[in-house]
N, CA, C and O atoms as a Maestro MAE file, in Angstrom:
{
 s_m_m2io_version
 :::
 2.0.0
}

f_m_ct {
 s_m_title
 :::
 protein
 m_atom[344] {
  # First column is atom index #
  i_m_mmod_type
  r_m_x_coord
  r_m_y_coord
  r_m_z_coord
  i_m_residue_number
  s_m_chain_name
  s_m_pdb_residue_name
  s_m_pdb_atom_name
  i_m_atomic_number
  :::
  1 25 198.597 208.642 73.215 1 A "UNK " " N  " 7
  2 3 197.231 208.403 73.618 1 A "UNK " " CA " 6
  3 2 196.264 209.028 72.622 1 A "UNK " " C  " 6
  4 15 196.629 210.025 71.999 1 A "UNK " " O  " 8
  5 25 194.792 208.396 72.390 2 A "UNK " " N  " 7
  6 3 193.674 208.502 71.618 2 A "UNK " " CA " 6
  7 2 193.081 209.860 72.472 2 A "UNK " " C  " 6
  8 15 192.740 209.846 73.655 2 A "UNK " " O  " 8
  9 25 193.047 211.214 71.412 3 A "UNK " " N  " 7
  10 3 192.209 211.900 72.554 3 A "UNK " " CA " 6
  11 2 190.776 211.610 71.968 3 A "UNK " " C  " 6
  12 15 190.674 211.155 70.829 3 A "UNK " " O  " 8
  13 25 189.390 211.937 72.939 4 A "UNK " " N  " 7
  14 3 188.365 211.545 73.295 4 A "UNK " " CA " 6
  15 2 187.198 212.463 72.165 4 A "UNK " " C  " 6
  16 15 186.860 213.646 72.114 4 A "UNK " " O  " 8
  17 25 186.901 211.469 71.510 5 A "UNK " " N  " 7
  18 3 185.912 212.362 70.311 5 A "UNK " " CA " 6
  19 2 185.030 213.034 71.322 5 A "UNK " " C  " 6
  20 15 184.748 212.592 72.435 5 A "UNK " " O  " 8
  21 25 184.530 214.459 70.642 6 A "UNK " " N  " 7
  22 3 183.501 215.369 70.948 6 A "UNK " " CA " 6
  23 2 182.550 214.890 70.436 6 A "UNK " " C  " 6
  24 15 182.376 214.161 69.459 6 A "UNK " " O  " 8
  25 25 181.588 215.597 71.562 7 A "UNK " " N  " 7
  26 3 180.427 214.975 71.645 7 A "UNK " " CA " 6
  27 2 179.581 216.056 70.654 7 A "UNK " " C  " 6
  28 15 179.943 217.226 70.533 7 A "UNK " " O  " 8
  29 25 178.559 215.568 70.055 8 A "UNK " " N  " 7
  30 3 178.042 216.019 69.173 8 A "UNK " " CA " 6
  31 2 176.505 216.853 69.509 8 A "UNK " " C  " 6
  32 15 175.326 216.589 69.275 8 A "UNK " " O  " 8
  33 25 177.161 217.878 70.117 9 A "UNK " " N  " 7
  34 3 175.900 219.204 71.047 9 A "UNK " " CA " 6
  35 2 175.345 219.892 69.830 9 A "UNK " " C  " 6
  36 15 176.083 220.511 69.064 9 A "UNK " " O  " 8
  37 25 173.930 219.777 69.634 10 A "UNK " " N  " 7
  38 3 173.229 220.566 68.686 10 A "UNK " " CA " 6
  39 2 172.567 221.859 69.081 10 A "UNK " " C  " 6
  40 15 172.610 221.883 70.311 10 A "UNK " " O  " 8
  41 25 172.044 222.819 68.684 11 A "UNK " " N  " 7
  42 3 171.631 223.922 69.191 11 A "UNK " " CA " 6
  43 2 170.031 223.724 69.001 11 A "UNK " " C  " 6
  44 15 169.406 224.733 69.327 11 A "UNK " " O  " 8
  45 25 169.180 222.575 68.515 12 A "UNK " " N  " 7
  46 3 168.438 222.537 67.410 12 A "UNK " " CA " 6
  47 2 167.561 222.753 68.945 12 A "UNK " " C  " 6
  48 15 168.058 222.580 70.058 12 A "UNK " " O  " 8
  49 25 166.416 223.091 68.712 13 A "UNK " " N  " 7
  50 3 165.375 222.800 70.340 13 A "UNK " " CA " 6
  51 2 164.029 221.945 69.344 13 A "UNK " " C  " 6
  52 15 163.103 222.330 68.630 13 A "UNK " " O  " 8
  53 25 164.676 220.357 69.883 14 A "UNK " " N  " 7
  54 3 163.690 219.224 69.413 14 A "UNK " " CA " 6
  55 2 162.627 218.479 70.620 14 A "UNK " " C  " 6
  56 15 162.049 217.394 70.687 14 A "UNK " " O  " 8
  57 25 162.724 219.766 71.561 15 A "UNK " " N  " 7
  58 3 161.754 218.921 72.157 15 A "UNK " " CA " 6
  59 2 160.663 219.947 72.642 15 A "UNK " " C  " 6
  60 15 161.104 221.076 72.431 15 A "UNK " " O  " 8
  61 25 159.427 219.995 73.203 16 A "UNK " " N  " 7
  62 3 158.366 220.432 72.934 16 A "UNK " " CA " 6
  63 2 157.301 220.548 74.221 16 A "UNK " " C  " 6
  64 15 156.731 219.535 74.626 16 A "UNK " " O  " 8
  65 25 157.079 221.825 74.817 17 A "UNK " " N  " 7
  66 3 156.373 221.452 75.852 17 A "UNK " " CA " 6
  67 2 155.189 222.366 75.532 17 A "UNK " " C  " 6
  68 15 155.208 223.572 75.288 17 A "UNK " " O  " 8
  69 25 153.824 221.251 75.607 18 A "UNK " " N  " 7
  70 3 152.084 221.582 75.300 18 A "UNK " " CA " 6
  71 2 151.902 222.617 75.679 18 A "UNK " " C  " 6
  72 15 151.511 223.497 74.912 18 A "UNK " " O  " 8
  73 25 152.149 222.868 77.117 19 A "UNK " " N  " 7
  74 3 151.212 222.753 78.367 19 A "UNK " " CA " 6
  75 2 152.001 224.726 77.704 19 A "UNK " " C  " 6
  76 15 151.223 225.392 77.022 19 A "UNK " " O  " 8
  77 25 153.062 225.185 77.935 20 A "UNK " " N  " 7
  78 3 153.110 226.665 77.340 20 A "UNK " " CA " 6
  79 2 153.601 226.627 75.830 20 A "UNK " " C  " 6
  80 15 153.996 227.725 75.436 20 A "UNK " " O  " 8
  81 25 153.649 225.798 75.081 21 A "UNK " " N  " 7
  82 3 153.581 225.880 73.233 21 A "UNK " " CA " 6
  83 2 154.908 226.514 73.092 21 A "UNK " " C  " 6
  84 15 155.071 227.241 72.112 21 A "UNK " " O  " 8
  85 25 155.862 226.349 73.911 22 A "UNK " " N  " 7
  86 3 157.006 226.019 73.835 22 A "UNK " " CA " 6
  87 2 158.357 225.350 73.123 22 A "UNK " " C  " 6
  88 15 158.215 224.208 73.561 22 A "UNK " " O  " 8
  89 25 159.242 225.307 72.538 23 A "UNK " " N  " 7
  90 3 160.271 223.831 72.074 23 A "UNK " " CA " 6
  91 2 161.656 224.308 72.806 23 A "UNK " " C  " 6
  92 15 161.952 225.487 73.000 23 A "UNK " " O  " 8
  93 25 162.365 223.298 73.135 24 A "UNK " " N  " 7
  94 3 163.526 223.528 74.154 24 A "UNK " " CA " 6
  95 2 164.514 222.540 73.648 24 A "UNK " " C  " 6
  96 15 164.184 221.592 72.935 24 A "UNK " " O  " 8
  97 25 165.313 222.697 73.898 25 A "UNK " " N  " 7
  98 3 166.519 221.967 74.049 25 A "UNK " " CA " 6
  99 2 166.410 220.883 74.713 25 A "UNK " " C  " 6
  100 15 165.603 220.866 75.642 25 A "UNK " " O  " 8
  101 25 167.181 219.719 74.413 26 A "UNK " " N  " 7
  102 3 166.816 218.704 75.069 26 A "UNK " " CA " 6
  103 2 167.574 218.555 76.709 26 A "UNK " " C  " 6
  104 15 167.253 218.024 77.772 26 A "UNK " " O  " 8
  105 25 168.792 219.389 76.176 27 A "UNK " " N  " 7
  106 3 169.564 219.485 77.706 27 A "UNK " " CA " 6
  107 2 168.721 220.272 78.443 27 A "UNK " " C  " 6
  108 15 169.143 220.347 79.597 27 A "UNK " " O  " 8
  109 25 167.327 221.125 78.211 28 A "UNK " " N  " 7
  110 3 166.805 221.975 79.117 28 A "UNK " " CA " 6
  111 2 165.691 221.520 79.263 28 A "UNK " " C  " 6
  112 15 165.231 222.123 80.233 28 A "UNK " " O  " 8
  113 25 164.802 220.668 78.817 29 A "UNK " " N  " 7
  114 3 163.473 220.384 79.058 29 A "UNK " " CA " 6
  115 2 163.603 219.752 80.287 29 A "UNK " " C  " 6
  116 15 162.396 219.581 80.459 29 A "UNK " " O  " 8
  117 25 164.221 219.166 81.494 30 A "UNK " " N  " 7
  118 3 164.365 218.859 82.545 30 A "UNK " " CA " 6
  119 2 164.271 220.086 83.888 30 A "UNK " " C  " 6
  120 15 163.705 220.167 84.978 30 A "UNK " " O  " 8
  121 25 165.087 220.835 83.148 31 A "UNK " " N  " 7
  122 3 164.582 221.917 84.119 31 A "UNK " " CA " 6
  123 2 163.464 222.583 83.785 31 A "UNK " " C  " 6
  124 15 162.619 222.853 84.639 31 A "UNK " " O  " 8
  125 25 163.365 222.838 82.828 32 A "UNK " " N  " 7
  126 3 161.457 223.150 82.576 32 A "UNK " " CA " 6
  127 2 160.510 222.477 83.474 32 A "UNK " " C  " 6
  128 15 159.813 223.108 84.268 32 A "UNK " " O  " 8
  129 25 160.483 221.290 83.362 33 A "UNK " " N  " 7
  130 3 159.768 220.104 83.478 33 A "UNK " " CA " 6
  131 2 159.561 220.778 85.676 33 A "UNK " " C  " 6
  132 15 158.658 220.928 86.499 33 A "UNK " " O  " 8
  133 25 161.082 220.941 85.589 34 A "UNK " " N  " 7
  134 3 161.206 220.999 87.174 34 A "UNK " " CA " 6
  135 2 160.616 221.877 87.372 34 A "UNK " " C  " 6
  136 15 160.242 221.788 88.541 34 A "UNK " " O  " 8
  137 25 160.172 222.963 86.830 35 A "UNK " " N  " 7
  138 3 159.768 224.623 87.035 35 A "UNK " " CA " 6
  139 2 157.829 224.248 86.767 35 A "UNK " " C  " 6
  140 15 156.851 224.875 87.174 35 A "UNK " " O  " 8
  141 25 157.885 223.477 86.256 36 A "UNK " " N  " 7
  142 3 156.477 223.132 85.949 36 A "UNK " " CA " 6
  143 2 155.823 222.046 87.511 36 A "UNK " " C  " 6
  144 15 154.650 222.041 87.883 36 A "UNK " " O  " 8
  145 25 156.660 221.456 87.986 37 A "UNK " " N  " 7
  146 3 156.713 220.474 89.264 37 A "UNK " " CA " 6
  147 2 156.663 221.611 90.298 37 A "UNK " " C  " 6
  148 15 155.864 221.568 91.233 37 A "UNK " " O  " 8
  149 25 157.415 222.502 90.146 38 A "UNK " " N  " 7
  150 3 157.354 223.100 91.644 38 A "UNK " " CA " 6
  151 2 156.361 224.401 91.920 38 A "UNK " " C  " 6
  152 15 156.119 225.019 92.957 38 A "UNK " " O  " 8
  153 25 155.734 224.607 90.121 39 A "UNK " " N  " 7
  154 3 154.468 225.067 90.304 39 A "UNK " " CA " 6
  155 2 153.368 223.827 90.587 39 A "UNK " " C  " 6
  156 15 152.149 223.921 90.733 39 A "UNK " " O  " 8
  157 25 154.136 222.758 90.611 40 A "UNK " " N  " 7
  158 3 152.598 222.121 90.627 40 A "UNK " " CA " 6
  159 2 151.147 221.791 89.353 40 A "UNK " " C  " 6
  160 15 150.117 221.118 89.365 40 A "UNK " " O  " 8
  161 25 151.733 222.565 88.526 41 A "UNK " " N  " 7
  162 3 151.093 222.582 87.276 41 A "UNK " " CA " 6
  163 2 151.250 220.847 86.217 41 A "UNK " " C  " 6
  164 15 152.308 220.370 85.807 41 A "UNK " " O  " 8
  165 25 150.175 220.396 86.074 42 A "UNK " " N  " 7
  166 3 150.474 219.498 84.666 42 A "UNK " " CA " 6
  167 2 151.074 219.877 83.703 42 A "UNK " " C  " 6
  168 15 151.026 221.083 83.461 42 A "UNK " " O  " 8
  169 25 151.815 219.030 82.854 43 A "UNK " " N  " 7
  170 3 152.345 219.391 81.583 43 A "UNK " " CA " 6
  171 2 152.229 218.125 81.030 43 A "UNK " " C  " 6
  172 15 151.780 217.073 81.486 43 A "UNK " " O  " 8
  173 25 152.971 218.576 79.414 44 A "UNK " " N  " 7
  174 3 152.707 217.767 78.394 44 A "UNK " " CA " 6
  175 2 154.077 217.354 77.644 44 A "UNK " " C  " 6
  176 15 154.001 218.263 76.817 44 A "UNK " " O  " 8
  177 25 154.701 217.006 77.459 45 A "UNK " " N  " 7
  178 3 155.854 217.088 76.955 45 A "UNK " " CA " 6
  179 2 156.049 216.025 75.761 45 A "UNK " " C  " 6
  180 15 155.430 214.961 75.739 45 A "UNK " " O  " 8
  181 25 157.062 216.455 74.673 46 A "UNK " " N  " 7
  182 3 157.552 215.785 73.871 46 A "UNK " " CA " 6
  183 2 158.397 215.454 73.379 46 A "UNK " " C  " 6
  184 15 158.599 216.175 72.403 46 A "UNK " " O  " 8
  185 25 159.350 214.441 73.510 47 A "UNK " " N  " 7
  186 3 160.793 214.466 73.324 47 A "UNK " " CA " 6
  187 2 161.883 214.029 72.080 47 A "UNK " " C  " 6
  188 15 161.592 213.190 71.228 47 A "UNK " " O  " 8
  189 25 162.839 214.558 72.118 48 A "UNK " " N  " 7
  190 3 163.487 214.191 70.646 48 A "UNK " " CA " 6
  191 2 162.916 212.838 70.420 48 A "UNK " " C  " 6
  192 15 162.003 213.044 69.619 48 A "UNK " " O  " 8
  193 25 162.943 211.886 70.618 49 A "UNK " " N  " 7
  194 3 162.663 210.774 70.097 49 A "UNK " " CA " 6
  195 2 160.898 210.345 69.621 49 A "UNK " " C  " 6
  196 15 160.468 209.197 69.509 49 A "UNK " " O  " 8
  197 25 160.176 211.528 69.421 50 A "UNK " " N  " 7
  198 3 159.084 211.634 69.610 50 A "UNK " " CA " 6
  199 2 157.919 211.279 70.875 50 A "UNK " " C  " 6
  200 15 156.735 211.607 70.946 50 A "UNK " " O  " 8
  201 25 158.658 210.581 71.701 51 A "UNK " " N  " 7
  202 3 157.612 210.006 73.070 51 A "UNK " " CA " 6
  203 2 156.998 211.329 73.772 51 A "UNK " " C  " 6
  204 15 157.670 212.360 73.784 51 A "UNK " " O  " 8
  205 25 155.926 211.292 74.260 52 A "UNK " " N  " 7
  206 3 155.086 212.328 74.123 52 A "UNK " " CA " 6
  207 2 154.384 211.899 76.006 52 A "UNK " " C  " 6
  208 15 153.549 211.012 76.183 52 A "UNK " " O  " 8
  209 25 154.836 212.558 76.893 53 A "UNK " " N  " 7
  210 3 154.249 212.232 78.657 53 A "UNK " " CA " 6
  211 2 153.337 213.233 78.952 53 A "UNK " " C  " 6
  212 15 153.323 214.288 78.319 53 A "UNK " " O  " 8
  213 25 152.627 213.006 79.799 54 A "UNK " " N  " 7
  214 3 151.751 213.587 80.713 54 A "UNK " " CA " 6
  215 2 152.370 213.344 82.055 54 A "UNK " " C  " 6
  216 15 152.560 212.219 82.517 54 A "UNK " " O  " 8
  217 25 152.742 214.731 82.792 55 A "UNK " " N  " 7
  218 3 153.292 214.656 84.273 55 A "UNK " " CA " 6
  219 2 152.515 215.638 84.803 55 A "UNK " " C  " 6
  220 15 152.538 216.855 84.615 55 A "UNK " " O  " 8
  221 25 151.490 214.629 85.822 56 A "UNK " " N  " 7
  222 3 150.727 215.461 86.632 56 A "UNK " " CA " 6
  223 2 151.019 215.509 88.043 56 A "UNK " " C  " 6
  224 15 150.733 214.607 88.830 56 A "UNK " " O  " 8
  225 25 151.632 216.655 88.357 57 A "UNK " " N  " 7
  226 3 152.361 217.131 89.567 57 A "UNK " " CA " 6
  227 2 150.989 217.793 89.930 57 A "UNK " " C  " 6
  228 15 150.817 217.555 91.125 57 A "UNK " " O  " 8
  229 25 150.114 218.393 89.524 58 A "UNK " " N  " 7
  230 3 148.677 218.637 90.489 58 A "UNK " " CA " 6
  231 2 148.070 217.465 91.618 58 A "UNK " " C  " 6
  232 15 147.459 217.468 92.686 58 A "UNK " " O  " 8
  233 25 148.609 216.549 90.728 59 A "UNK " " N  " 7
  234 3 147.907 215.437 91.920 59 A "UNK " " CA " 6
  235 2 148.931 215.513 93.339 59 A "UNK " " C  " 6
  236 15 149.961 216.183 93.406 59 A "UNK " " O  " 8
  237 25 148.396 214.699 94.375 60 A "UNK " " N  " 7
  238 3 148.995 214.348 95.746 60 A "UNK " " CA " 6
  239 2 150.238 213.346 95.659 60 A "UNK " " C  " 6
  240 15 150.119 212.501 94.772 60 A "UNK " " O  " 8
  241 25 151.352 213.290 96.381 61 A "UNK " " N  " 7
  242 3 152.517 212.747 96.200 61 A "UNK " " CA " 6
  243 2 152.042 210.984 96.790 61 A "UNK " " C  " 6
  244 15 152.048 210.823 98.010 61 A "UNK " " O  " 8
  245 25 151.776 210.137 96.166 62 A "UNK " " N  " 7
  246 3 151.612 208.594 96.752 62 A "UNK " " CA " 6
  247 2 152.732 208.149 96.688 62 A "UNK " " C  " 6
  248 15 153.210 207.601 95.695 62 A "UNK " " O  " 8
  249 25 153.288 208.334 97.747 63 A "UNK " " N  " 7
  250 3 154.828 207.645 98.532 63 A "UNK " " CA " 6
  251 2 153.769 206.550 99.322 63 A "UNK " " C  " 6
  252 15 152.698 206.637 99.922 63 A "UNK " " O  " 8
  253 25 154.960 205.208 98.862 64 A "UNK " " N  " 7
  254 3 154.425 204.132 99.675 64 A "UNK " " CA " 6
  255 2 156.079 203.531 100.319 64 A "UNK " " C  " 6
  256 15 157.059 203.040 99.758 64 A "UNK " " O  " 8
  257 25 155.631 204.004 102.314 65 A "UNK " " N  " 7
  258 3 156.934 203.825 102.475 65 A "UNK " " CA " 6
  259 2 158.371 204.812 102.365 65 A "UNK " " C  " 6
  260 15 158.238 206.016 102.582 65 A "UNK " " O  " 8
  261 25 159.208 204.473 102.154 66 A "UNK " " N  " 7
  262 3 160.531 204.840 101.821 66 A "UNK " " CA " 6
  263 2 160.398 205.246 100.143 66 A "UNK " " C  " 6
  264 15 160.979 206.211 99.647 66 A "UNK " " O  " 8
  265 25 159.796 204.606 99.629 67 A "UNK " " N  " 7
  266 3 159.651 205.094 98.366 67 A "UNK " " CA " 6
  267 2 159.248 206.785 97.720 67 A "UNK " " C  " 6
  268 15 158.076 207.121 97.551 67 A "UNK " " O  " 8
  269 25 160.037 207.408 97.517 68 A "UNK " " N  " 7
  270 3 159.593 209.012 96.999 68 A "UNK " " CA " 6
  271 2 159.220 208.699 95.692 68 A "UNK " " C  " 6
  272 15 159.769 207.923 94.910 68 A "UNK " " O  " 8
  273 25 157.869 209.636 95.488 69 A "UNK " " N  " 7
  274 3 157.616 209.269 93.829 69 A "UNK " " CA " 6
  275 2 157.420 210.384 93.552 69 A "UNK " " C  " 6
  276 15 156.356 210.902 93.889 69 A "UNK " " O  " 8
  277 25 158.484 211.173 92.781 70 A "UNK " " N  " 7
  278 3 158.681 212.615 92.208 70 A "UNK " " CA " 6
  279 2 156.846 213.208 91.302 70 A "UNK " " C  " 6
  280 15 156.056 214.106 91.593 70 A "UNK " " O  " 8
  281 25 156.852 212.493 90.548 71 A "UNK " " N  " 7
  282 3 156.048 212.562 90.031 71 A "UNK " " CA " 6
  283 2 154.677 211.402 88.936 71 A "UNK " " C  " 6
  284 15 155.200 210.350 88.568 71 A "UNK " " O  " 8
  285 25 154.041 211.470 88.747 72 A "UNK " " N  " 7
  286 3 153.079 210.313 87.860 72 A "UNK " " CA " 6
  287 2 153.404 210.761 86.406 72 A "UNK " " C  " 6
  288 15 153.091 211.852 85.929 72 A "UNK " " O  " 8
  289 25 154.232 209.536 85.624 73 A "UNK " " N  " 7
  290 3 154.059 210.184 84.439 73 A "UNK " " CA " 6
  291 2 153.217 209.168 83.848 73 A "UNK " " C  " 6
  292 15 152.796 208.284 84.594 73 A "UNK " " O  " 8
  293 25 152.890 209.157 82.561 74 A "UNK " " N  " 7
  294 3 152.013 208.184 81.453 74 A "UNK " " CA " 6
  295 2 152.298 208.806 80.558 74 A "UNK " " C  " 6
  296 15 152.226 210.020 80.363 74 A "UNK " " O  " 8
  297 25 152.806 207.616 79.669 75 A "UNK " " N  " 7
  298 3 153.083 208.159 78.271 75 A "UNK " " CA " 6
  299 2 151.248 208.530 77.306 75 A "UNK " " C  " 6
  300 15 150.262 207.822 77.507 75 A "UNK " " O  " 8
  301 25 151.252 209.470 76.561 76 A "UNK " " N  " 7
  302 3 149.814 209.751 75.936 76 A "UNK " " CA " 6
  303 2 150.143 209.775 74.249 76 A "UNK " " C  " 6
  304 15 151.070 210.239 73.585 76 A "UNK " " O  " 8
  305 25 149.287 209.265 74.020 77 A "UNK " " N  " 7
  306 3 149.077 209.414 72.420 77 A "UNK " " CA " 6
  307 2 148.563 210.824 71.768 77 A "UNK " " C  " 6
  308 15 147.625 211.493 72.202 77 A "UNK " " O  " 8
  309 25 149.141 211.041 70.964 78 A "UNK " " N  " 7
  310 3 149.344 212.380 70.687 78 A "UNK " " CA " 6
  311 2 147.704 212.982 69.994 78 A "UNK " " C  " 6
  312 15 147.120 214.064 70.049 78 A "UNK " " O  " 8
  313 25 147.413 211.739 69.403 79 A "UNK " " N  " 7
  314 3 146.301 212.083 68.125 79 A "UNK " " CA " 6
  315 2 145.266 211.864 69.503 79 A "UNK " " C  " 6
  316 15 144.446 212.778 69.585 79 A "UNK " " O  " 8
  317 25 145.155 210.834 70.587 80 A "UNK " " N  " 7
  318 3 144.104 210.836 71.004 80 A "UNK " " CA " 6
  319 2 143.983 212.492 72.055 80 A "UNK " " C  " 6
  320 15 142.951 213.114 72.307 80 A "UNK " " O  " 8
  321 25 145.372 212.822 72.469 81 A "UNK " " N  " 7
  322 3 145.177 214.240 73.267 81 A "UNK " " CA " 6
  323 2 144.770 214.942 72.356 81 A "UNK " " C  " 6
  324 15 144.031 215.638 73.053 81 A "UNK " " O  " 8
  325 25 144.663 215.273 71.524 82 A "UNK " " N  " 7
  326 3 144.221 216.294 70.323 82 A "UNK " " CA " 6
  327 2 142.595 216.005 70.424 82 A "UNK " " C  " 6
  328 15 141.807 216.776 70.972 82 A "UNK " " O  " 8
  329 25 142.291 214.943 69.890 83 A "UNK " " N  " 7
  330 3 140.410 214.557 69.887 83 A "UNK " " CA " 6
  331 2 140.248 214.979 71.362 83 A "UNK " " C  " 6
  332 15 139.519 215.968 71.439 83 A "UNK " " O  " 8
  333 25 140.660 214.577 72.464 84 A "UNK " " N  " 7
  334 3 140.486 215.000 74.169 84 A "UNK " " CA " 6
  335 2 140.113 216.409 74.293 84 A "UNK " " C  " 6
  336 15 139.112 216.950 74.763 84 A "UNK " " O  " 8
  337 25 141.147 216.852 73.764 85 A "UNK " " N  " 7
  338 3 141.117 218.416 73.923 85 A "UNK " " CA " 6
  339 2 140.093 219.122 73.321 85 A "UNK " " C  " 6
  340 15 139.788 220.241 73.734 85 A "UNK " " O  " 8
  341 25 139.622 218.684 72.548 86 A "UNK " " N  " 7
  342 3 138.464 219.511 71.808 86 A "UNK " " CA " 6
  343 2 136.542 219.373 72.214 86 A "UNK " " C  " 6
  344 15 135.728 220.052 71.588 86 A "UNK " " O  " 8
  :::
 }
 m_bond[343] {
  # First column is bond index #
  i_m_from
  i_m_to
  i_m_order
  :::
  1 1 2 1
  2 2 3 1
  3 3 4 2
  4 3 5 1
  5 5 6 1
  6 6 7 1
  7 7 8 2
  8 7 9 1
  9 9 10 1
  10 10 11 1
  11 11 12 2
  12 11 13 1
  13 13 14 1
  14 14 15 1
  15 15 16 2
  16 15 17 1
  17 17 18 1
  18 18 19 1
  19 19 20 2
  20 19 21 1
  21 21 22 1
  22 22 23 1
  23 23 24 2
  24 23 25 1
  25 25 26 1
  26 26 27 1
  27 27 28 2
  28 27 29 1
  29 29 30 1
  30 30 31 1
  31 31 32 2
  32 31 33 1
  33 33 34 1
  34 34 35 1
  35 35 36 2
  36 35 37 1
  37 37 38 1
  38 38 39 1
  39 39 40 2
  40 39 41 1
  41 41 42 1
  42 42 43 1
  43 43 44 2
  44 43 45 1
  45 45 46 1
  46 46 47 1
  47 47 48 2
  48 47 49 1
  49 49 50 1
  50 50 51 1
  51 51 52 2
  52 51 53 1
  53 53 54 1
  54 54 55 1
  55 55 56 2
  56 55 57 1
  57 57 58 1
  58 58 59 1
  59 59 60 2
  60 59 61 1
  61 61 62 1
  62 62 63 1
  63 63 64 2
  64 63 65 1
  65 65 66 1
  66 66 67 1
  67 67 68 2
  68 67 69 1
  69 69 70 1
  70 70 71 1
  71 71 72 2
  72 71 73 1
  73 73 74 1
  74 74 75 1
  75 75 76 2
  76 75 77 1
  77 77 78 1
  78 78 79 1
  79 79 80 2
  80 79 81 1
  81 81 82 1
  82 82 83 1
  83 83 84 2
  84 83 85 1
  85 85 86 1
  86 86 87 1
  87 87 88 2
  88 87 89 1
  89 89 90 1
  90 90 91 1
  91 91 92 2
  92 91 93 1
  93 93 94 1
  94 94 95 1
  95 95 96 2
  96 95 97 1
  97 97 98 1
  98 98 99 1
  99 99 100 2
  100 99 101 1
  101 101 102 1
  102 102 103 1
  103 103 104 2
  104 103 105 1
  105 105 106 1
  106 106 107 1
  107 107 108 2
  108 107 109 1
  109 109 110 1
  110 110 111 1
  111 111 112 2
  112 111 113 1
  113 113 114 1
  114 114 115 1
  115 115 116 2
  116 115 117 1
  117 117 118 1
  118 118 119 1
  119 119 120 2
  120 119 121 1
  121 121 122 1
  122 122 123 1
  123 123 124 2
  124 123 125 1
  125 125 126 1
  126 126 127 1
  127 127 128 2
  128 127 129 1
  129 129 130 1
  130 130 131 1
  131 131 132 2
  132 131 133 1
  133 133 134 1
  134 134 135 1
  135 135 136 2
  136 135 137 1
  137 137 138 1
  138 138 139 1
  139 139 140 2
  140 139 141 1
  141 141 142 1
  142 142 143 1
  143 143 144 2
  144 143 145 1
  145 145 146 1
  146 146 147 1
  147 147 148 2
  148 147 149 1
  149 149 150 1
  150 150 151 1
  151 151 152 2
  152 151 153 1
  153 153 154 1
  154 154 155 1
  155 155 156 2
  156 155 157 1
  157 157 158 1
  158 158 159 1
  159 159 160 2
  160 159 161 1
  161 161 162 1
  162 162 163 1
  163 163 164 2
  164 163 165 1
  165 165 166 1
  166 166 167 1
  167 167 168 2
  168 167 169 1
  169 169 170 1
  170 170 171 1
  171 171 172 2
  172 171 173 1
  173 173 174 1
  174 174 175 1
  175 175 176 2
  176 175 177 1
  177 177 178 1
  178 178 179 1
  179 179 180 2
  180 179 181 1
  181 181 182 1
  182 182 183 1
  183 183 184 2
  184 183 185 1
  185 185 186 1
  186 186 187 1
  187 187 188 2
  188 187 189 1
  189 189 190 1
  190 190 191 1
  191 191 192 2
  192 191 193 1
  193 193 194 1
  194 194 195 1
  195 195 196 2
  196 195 197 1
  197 197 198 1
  198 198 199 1
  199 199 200 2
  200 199 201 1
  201 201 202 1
  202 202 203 1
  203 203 204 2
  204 203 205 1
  205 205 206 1
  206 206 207 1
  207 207 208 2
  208 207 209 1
  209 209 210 1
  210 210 211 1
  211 211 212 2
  212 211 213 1
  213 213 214 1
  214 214 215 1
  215 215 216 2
  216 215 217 1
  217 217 218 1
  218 218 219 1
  219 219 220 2
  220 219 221 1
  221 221 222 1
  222 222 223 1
  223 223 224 2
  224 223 225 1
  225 225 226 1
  226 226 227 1
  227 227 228 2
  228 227 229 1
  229 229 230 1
  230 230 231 1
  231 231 232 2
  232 231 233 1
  233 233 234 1
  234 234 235 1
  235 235 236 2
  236 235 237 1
  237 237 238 1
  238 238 239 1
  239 239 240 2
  240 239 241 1
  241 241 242 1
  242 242 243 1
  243 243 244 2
  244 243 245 1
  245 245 246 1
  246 246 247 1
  247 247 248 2
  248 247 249 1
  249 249 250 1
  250 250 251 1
  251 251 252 2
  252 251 253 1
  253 253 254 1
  254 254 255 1
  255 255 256 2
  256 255 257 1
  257 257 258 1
  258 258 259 1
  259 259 260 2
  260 259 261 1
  261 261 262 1
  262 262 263 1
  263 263 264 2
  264 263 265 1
  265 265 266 1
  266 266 267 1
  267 267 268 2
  268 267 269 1
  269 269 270 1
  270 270 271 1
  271 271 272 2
  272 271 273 1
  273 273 274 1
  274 274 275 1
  275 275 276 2
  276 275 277 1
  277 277 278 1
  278 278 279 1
  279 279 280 2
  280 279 281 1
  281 281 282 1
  282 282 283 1
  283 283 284 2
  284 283 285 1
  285 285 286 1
  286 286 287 1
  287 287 288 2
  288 287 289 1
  289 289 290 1
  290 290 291 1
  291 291 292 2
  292 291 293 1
  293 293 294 1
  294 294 295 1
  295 295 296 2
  296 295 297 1
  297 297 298 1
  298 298 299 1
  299 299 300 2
  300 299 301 1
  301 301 302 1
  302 302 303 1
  303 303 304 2
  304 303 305 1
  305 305 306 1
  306 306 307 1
  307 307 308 2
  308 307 309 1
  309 309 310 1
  310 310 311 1
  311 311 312 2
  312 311 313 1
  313 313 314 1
  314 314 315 1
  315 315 316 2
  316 315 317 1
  317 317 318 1
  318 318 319 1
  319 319 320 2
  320 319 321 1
  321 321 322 1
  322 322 323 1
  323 323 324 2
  324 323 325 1
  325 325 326 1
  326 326 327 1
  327 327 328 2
  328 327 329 1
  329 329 330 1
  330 330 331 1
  331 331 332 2
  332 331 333 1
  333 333 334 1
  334 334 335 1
  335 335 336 2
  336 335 337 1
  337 337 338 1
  338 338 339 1
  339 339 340 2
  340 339 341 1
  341 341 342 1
  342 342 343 1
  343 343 344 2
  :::
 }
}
């Protein structure tokens, strides 16, 4: 039998959170993300692949139904949050 190539785990931390000027691991920015949700706090995040969200857990939960909606994300443009911010 073929044994099963390893998977290729980097140590590198390519992903990036605004909101505390942060960079994390990509296996950990989820639980960040969660620690940022259960404060309730907005964040900003940016991920290896460069895509760049806004998850605003400050707002009110709009469940419609059976439907749970963890959170609102929108992807944001990076250059326009920068002009925003200032």
């Amino acid at each position: 039998m073929a044994r099963a190539k390893a998977l290729n785990v980097t140590k590198d931390k390519n992903c990036y959170c605004h909101t505390c000027d942060k960079p994390f691991h990509y296996l950990g920015v989820a639980n960040h993300r969660l620690r940022h949700k259960n404060r309730k706090e907005d964040c900003w995040i940016t991920y290896t692949n460069g895509d760049t969200y806004a998850y605003k857990f400050s707002e009110p939960n709009k469940a419609i139904g059976n439907e749970p909606t963890d959170y609102q994300k929108e992807a944001v443009d990076p250059i326009r949050k920068v002009m925003l911010d200032k």
